[in-house]
C-alpha positions in Angstrom: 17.5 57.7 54.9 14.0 57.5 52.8 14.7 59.9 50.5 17.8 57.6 49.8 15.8 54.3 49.8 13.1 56.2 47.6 16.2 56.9 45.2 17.1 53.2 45.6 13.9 52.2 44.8 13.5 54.5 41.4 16.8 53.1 40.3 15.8 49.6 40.8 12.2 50.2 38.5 14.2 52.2 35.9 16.8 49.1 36.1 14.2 46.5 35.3 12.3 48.2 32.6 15.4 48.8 31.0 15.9 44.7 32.0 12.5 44.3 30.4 13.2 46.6 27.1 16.4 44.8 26.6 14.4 41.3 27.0 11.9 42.2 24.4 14.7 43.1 22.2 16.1 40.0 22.7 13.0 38.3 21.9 12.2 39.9 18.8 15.8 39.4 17.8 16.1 35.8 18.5 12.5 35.5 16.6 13.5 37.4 13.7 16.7 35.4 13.4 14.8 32.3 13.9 12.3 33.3 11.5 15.1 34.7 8.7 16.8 30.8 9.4 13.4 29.0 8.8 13.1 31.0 5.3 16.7 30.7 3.9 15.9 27.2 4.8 13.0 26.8 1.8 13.8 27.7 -1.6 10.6 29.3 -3.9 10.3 28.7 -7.6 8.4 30.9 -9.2 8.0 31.5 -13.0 5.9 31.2 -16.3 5.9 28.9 -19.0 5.8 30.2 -22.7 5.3 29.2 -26.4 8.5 29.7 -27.9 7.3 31.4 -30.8 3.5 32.2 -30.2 5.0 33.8 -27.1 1.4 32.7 -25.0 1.6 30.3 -22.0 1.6 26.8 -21.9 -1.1 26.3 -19.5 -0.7 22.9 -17.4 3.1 22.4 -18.2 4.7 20.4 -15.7 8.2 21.0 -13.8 9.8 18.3 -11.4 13.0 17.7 -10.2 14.8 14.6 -12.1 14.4 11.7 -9.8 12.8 13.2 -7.4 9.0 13.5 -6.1 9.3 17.8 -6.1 8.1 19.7 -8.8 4.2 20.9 -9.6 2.1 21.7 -12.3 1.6 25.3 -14.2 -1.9 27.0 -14.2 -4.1 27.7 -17.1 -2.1 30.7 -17.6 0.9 29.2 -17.7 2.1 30.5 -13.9 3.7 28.2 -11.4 4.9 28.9 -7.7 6.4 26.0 -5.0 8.6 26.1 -1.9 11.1 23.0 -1.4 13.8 22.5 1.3 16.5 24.5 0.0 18.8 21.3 1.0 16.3 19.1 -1.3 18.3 20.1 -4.7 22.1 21.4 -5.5 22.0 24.5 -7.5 22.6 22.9 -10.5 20.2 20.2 -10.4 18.1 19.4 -13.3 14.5 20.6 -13.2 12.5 19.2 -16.6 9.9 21.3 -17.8 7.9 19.2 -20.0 4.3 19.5 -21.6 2.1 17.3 -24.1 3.0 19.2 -27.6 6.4 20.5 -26.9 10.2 19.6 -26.1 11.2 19.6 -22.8 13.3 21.6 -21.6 16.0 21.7 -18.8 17.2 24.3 -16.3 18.1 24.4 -12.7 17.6 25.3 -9.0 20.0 28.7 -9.8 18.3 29.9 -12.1 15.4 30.7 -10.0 17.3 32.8 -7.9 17.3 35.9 -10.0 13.2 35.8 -9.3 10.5 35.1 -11.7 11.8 32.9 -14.5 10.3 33.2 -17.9 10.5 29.3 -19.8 9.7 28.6 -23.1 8.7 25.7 -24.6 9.5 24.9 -28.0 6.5 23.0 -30.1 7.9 19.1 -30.8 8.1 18.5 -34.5 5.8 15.6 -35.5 6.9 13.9 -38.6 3.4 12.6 -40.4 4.5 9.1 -42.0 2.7 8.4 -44.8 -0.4 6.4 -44.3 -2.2 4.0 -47.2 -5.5 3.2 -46.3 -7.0 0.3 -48.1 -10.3 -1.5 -48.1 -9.5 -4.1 -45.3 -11.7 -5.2 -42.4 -12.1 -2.9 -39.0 -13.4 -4.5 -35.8 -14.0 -2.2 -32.9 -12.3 -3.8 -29.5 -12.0 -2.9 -25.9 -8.5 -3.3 -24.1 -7.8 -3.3 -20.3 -10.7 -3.8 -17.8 -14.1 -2.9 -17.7 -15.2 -4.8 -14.5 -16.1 -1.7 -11.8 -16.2 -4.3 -8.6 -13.8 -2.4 -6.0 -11.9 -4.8 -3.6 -9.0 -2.2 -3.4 -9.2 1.8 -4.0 -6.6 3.1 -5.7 -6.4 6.7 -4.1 -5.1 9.3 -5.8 -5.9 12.4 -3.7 -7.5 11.5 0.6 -7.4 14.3 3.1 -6.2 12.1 5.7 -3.3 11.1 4.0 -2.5 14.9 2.6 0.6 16.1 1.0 1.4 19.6 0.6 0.8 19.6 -3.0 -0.8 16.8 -5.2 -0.2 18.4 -8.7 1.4 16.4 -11.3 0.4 13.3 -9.1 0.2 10.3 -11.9 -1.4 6.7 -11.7 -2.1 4.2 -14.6 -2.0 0.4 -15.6 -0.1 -1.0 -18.8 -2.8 -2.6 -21.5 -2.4 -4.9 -24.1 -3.4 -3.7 -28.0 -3.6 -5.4 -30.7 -1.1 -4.8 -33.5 -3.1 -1.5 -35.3 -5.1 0.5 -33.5 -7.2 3.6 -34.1 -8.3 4.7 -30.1 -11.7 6.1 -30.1 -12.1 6.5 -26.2 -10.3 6.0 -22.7 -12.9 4.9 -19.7 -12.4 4.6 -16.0 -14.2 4.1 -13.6 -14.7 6.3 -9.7 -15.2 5.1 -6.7 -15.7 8.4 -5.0 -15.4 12.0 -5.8 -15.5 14.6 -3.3 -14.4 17.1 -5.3 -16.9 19.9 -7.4 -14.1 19.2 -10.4 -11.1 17.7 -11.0 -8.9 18.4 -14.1 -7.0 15.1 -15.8 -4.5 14.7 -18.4 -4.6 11.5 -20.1 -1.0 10.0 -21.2 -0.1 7.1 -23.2 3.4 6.1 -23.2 5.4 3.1 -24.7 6.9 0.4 -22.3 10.4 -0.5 -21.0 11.1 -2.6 -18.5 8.0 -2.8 -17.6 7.5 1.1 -17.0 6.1 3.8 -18.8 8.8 5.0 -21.2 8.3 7.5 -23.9 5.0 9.5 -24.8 3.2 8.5 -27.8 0.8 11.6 -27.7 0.9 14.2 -29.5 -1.6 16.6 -29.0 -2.4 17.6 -24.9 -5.6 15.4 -23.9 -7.5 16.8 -20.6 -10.4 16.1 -19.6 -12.6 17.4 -16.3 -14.3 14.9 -13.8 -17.3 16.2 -12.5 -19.1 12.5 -11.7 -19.2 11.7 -8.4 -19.1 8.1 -9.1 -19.4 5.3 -11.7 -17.6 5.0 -15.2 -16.1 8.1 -16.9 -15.3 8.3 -20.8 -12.9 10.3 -22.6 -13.5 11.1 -26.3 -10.7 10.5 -28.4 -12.1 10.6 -31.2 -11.0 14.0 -32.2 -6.8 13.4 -31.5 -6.5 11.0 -34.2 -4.1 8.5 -32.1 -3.0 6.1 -34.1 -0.5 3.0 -32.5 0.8 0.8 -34.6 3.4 -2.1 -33.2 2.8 -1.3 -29.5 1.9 -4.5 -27.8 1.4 -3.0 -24.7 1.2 0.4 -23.7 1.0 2.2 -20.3 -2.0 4.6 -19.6 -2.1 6.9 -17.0 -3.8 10.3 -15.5 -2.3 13.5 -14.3 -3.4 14.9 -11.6 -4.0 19.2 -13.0 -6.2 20.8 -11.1 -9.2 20.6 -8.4 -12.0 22.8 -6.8 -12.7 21.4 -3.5 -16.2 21.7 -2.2 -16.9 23.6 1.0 -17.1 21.1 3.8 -16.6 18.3 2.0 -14.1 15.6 2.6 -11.4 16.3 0.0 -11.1 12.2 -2.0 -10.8 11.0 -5.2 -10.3 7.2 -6.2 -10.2 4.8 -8.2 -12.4 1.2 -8.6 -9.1 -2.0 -8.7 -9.0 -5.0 -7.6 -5.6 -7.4 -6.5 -5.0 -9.7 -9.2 -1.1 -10.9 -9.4 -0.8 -10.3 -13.3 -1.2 -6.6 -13.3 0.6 -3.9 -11.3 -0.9 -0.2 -10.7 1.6 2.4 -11.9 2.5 5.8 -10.2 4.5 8.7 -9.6 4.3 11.8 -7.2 5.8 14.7 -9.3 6.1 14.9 -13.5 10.0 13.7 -13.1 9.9 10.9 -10.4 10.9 7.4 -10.6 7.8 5.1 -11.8 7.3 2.6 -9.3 4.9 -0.1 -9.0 2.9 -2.3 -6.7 1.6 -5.8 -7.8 -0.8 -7.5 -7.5 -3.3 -4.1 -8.1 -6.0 -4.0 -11.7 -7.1 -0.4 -12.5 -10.7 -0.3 -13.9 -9.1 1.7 -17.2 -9.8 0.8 -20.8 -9.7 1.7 -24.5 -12.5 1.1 -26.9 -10.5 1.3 -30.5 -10.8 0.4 -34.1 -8.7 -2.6 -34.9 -7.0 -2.6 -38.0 -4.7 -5.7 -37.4 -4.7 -7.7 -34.2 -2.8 -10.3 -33.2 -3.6 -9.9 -29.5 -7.2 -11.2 -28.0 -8.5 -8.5 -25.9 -7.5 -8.5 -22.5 -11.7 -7.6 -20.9 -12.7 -9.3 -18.2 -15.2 -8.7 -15.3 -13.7 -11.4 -13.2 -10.5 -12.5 -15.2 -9.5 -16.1 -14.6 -6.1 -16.4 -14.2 -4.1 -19.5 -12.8 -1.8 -17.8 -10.4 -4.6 -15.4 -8.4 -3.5 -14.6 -5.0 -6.0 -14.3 -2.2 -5.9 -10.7 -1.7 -3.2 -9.9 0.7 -3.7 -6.6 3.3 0.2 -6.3 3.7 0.8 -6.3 -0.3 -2.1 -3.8 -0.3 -0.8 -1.7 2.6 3.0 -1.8 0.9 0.8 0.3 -1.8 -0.4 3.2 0.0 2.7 3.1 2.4 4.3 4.0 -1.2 1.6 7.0 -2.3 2.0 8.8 1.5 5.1 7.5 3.5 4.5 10.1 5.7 1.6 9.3 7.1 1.8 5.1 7.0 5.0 5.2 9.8 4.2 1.8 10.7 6.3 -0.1 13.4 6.9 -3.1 12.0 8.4 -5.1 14.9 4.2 -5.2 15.7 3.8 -8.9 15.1 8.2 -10.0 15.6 8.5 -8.4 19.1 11.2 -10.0 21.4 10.0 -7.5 24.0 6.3 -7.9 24.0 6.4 -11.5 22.0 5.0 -14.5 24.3 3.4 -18.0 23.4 0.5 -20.4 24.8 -0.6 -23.6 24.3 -3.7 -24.3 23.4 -5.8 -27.4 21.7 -3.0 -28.3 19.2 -1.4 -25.4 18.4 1.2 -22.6 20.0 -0.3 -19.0 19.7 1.9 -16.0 19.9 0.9 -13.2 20.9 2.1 -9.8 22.6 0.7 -6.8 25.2 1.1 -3.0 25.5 -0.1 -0.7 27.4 -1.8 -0.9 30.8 -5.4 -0.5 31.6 -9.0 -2.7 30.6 -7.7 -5.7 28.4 -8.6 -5.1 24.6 -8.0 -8.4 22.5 -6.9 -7.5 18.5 -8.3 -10.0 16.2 -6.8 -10.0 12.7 -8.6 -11.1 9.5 -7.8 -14.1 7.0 -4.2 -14.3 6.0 -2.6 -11.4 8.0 -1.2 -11.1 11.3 -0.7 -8.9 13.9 1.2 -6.3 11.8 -2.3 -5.7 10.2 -2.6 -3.8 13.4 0.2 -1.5 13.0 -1.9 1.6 13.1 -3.8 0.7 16.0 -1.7 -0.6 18.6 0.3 2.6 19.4 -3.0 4.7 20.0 -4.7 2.0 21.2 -2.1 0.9 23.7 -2.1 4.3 25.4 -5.9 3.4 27.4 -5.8 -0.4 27.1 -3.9 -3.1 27.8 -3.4 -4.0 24.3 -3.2 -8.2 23.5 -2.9 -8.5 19.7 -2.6 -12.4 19.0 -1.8 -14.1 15.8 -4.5 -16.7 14.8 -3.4 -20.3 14.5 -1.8 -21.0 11.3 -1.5 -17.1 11.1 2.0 -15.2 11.7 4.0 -16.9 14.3 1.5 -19.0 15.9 2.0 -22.9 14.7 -0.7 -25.5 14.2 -0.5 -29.0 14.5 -3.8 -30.3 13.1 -4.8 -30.7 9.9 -8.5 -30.8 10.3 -11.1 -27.9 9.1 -10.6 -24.0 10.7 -13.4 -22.7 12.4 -14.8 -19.8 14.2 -15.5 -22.1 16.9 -12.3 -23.6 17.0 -11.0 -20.1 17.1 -13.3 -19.1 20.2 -11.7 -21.3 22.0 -8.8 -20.8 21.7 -8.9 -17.0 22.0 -10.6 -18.4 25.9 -7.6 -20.2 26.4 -5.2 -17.8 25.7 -7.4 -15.4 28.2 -7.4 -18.2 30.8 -3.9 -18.6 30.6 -3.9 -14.4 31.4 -6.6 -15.2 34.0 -8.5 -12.3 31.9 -12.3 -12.3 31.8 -14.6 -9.3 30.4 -11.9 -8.2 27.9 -13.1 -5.5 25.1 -12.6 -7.0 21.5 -11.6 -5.5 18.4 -12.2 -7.9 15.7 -11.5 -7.2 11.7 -12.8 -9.4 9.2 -12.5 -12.9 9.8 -11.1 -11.5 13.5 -14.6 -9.9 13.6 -16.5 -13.2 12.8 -14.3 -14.9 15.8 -15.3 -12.5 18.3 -19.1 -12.8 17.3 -18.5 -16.4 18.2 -17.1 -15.4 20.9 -20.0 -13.7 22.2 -22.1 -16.4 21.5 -19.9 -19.0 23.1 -18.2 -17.5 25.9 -20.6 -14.2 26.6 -18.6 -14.4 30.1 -15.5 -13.5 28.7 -16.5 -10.6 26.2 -17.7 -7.1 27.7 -17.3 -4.9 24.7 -16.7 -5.8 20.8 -16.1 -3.6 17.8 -16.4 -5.3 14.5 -15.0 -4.4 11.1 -16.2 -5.5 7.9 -17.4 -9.0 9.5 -19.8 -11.7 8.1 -22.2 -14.0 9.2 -22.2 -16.3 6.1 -20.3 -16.8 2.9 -22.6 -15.8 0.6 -23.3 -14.0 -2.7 -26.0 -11.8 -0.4 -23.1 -11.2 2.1 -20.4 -10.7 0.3 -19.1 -8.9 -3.3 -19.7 -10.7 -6.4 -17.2 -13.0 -7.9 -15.1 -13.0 -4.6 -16.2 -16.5 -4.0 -15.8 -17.6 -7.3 -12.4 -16.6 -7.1 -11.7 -18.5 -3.7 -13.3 -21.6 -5.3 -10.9 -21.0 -8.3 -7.7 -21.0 -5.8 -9.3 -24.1 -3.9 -9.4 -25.9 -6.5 -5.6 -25.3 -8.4 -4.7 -26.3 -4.3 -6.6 -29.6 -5.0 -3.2 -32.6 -5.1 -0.5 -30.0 -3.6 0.8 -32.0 -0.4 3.5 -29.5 0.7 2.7 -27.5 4.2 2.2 -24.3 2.2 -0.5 -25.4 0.2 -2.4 -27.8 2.4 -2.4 -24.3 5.1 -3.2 -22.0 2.3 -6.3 -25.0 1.6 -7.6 -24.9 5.3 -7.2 -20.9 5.0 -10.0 -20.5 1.9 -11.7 -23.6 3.2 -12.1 -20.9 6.0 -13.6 -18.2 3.5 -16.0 -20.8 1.5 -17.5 -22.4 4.5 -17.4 -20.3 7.5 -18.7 -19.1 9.4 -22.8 -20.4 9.9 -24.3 -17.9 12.2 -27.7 -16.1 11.5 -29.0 -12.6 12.4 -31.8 -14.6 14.2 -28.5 -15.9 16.3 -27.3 -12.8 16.9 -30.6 -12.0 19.1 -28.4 -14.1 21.8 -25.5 -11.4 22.0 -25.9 -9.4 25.4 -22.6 -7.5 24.9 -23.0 -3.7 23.5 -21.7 -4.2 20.1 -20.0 -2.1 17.4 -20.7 -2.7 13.5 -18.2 -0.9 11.0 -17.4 -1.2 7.4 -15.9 0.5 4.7 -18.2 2.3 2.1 -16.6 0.4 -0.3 -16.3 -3.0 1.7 -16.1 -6.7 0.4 -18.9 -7.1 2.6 -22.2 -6.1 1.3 -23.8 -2.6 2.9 -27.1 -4.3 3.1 -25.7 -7.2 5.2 -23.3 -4.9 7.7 -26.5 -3.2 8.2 -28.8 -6.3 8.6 -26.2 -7.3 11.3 -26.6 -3.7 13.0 -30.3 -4.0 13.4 -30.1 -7.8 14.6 -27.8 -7.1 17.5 -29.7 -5.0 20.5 -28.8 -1.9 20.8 -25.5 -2.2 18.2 -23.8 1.3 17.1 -23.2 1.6 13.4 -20.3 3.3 11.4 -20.2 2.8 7.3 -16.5 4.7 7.2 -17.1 7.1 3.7 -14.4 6.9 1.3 -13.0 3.6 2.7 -12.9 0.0 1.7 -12.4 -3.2 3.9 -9.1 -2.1 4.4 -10.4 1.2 6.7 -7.5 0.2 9.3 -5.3 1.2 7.2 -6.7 3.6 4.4 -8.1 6.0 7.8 -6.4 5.1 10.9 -6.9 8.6 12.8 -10.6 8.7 12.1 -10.9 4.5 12.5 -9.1 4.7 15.7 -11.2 7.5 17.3 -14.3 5.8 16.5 -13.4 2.5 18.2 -12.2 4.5 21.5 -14.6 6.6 21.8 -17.0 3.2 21.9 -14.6 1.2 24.2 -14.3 4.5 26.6 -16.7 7.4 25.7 -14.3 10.4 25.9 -12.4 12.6 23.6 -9.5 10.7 22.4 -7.6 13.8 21.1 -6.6 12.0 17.9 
């Protein structure tokens, strides 16, 4: 009977190893399968770009998909090598291989699939008109802007909002000329580089409904940024470009190639600012549809010799211009939601919520407002002009500690106003105790941005009962040339006063809105003595608000935490949410957020 069970038991151990061999086969097979079905899911191009007849690469030739943001950009050497979806293209899409110098050339998707392709390019044919030069008067011009103040970045490369690969990446602005013109040198100016290079190509194209259309270029202009900020030229001396009848013509850069610097943050961008009558110009890959975003100003221009002009030049620090719009954070965010939809997925029924959507009366108005989350209270104070969709990169990490009440400001969003007297800070104090009342909330953490950072201040001051925490973000204490960017204000005056006569609803809001701006709020650091709550100060590197004064309001404030956000402008919300979001958790609730 044991030597049986003994038997029994042998059979049953050689049983499940054989059990377990069969398992691991299993594993490996379904892993193997799984990893074969991931591959013949992506499709590698692979290949080298030639001279036709020098038979030597064409180093930095770009290839893109028509219509579509895939494609990359050859190396010095002529060599390229990216992986799309294989479902992204049809075997016999078009795929433009195009370079500065030479006809493009077409092929497609199948014709990788034999391996490495070999392209050659053949060298364009440039017809030399004839031209007469004659003794007639030259005057040396500048076209496009040369003002470097930055209340917008224009990013064209930030690590948190990475894409697999930025080559061929292309942004511009369209510039008036006058009628002949001799370029002598392209200029623009860098807010930040993070990078120990980066490698440019300069294009020039003519205009067609409104978008870049043809190259006027004939010879390949790059050019390397090493500066880590302030204005970069481009000599031009040396291409001989010579436009003649372009009114307008649309100059961009090409993003080539980069060397990243060891622990450094990987950025580059550019100084703009959000004035209606210009629009910033860009594309992802070499053959993508142009698209634009208005209102956005590059800091490019052209210095050139002009031999006929019937335009004035269009240089100005601080252009006056009768239709500027107050800048607007949800026409700024529609801009980068373009450059990295993958990374901007915001919910926009933040701020239009039938779910989480409630109203209060207070003095005079009806504010609307809505919760998430469970936990400590955390108020959301927007800035001037926005709502609570400026929060739309907050509220969903926010909401997961907090019991999250973002509220649109009276005569913001959704929430009405029946006066017509001033706005104030105070005015908005109160009502921001109100609303709490009404939620019989007291000690309530508050996240204030901008003019939303001025009210909780006021807050503090006010109603210290009701405030236990507040982060601030790019807030004020005065409307002045020492607190804020130059020729901001004179902008707002410039608005006021085009408003002055308008009697519709519109304009007497907008009115009280920059009245807002030019006149509030009154508060001194010596007043800021009085706050008891712990505070947190945070700005952009690149703010609206002066450095000097976001740290002046730091060291008045007992015991206040400080965070300039690198690489960021007023808009740090937005621009960095992961690393803007961490920061103001880990003040409201020291711990690791896991973001």
């Amino acid at each position: 009977m044991k030597n049986k069970a003994q038997s029994i038991h042998r059979l049953f151990i050689i049983l499940s190893i054989h059990l377990m061999r069969t398992s691991k086969l299993l594993l490996y097979l379904i892993s193997f399968l799984a990893y074969t079905s991931a591959v013949s899911q992506n499709l590698t191009l692979k290949g080298e770009i030639v001279d036709r007849f020098k038979n030597k690469p064409v180093p930095y030739a770009t290839i893109g998909i028509k219509g579509k943001s895939l494609g990359t950009v050859a190396d010095e050497n002529g060599q390229f090598s990216f992986t799309i979806p294989a479902t992204a293209v049809s075997d016999e899409e078009a795929m433009i291989v195009s370079c500065v110098g030479y006809k493009s050339v077409e092929t497609t998707a199948s014709a990788f699939k034999q391996g490495h392709l070999l392209i050659s390019l053949p060298p364009a044919q440039i017809n030399l008109n004839e031209v007469t030069i004659r003794a007639r008067k030259v005057k040396t011009k500048t076209f496009g802007r040369t003002g470097n103040s930055t209340m917008m970045v224009s990013n064209m490369y930030t690590e948190n909002n990475l894409l697999s690969d930025e080559l061929a990446k292309e942004q511009g602005t369209i510039i008036k000329l006058d009628e002949e013109v001799l370029l002598k040198d392209f200029n623009m100016h860098v807010v930040f580089n993070r990078f120990k290079y980066v490698r440019f190509r300069l294009n020039i194209y003519s205009i067609k409904d409104g978008l870049p259309d043809k190259s006027l270029l004939k010879e390949d202009i790059r050019f390397d940024v090493a500066e880590k900020k302030g204005w970069v030229k481009v000599d031009l001396s040396r291409y001989n470009v010579f436009l003649e009848g372009q009114d307008k013509v649309a100059v961009t850069i090409q993003w080539l190639q980069s060397e990243a610097i060891a622990g450094n943050r990987k950025s580059f961008a550019v100084s703009a600012v959000p004035l209606p009558s210009h629009s910033i110009l860009f594309r992802d890959k070499s053959q993508d549809r142009w698209k634009e975003v208005s209102p956005g100003y590059l800091s490019f221009y052209l210095t050139a010799d002009s031999y006929k002009g019937k335009h004035k030049s269009s240089l100005s620090e601080t252009p006056a211009t009768q239709d500027y719009v107050l800048p607007d954070s949800l026409k700024y965010l529609r801009y980068l939601a373009m450059q990295t939809p993958a990374n901007l997925q915001s919910n926009y029924r933040y701020g239009d919520s039938l779910e989480a959507g409630n109203y209060v009366n207070v003095n005079n108005a009806n504010l609307y407002y809505e919760i998430y989350g469970q936990g400590e209270p955390l108020l959301l104070l927007h800035g001037n002009g926005q709502s609570i969709s400026a929060f739309s990169q907050q509220i969903a990490a926010l909401s997961k500690y907090f019991k999250v009440i973002a509220v649109d400001t009276r005569a913001h969003g959704r929430s009405s106003d029946k006066g017509l007297g001033e706005l104030t800070y105070d005015l908005f104090a109160s009502d921001m105790k109100q609303l709490l009342d009404s939620l019989s909330l007291k000690q309530v953490n508050v996240l204030g941005w901008s003019d939303g950072g001025n009210t909780a201040l006021k807050m503090a001051l006010n109603h210290p009962e009701y405030v236990k925490k507040i982060a601030l973000m790019g807030a004020n204490l005065f409307p002045d040339k020492t607190a804020i960017e130059s020729g901001l204000l004179a902008l707002f005056n410039k608005q006021q006063e085009q408003l002055i006569g308008r009697e519709d609803a519109q304009s007497r809001n907008r009115s009280r809105l920059l009245g807002l701006l030019l006149n509030e709020p009154q508060m001194s650091f010596k007043d800021m003595g009085a706050v008891r709550a712990p505070v947190l100060v945070m700005a952009g590197e690149h703010d609206v608000i002066l450095e000097s004064h976001t740290r002046a309001i730091a060291e008045s404030i007992k015991g206040a935490e400080l965070i300039i956000f690198k690489d960021a402008s007023h808009y740090a919300p937005q621009e960095i949410p992961i690393e803007f979001n961490k920061a103001v958790l880990q003040f409201f609730a020291p711990y690791d957020s896991n973001l």
